[in-house]
Structure formats: structure tokens, C-alpha cells
N, C-alpha and C positions, 0 to 999 in steps of 0.2 A: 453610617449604616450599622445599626447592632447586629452583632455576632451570629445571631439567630437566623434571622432574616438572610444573611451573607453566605450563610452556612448552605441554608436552603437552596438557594439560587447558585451556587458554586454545584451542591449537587445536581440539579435541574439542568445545568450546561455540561457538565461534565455527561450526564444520561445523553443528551443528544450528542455530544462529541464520540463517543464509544459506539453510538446507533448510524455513525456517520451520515446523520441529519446535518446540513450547512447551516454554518451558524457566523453572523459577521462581526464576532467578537476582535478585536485588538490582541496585540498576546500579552500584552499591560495589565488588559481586564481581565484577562483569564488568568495571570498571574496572581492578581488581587484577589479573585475568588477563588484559588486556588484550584483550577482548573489544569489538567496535563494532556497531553496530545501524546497517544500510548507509543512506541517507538515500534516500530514494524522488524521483525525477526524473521527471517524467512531462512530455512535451511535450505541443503545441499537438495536433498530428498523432494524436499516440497518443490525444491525451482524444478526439477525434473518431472514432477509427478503435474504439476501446471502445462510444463508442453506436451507432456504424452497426453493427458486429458485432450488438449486442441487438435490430436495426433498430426502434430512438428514433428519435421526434421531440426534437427539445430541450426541450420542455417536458414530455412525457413522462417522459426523462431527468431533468431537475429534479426532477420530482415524487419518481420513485423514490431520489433521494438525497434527498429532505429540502433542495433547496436553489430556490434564484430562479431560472427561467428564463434570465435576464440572467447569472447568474451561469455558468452554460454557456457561451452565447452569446461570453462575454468571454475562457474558458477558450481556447475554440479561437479565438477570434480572436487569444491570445497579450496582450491588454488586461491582465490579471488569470491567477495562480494559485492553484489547489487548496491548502486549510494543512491543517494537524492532521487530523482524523478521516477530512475527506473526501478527502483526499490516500492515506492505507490503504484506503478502497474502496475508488478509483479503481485500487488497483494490484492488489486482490483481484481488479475484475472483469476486468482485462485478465488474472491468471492462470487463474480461475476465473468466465467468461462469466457461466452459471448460477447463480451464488448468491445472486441475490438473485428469482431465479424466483417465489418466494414470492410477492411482493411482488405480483405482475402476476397476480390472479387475474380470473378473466371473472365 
């Protein structure tokens, strides 16, 4: 494939990867076109400012993510950070508040 062409399509995947449009690349081909999957940073501030947004208790919170209590608790005190799965909530619901609405039936 010339350079060009590879160039193009590397940015083209990368715009819908950052748009978090699904895309069913390999992470081989996204290597080859030089494509990265941006690293999720979530502070102390923000994990906090996500559950008051949904107005959580912290254990509330916990519940609705499947995690401890404590493990909040430590998030925003800056103690401890979010990894792997819950780290992608955390960042869904700071885009999208509501998606886990579900979950909080009366």
C-alpha cells in the first residue's frame, strides 16, 4: 500500500476511533496504520464530580458500578485509581450521564 494512501486511511480510522464510532479493526491493523486508542485519564475531581452529577451517595455509586464502597471513597480521595472496565464506565458516564439509568429502577 503507498504511504499516501496508508497515511490517509490511518487518519480516517483514527477520526472515528477519537469519535467513538465502532470500528472492527484488529489492533495489528491499527498498528500498521498507525492508529492509537487514546488512554482514559480520569481525575480525582472528575470521578467525584460524575457521581454528584447522577446525585450518588458513594455507596449508591459503588453499587451501580459493581464495585466496594471503599473503592470510591479512595478514587476521590486520589488513594487509588479506576483500571480496565471501570475506568471505560467512568468515562462513558462522564460523556453520557444516563446510561446506566437502567440500573436505578424504583
Amino acid at each position: 500500500m503507498r504511504n499516501s494512501i496508508k497515511k490517509a486511511i490511518g487518519e480516517t480510522v483514527q477520526s472515528l476511533v477519537d469519535s467513538g464510532i465502532k470500528t472492527s479493526f484488529t489492533e495489528k491493523e491499527l498498528n500498521t496504520l498507525g492508529v492509537t486508542v487514546p488512554e482514559i485519564q480520569l481525575t480525582t475531581k472528575q470521578i467525584k464530580e460524575i457521581r454528584e452529577n447522577l446525585n450518588l451517595s458513594q455507596p449508591v455509586f459503588a453499587k451501580l458500578l459493581n464495585v466496594s464502597p471503599s473503592s470510591i471513597k479512595q478514587w476521590e480521595q486520589g488513594k487509588r485509581q479506576p483500571t480496565g472496565a471501570t475506568q471505560v464506565l467512568l468515562d462513558l458516564l462522564k460523556r453520557s450521564p444516563h446510561i446506566l439509568d437502567y440500573r436505578l429502577t424504583s
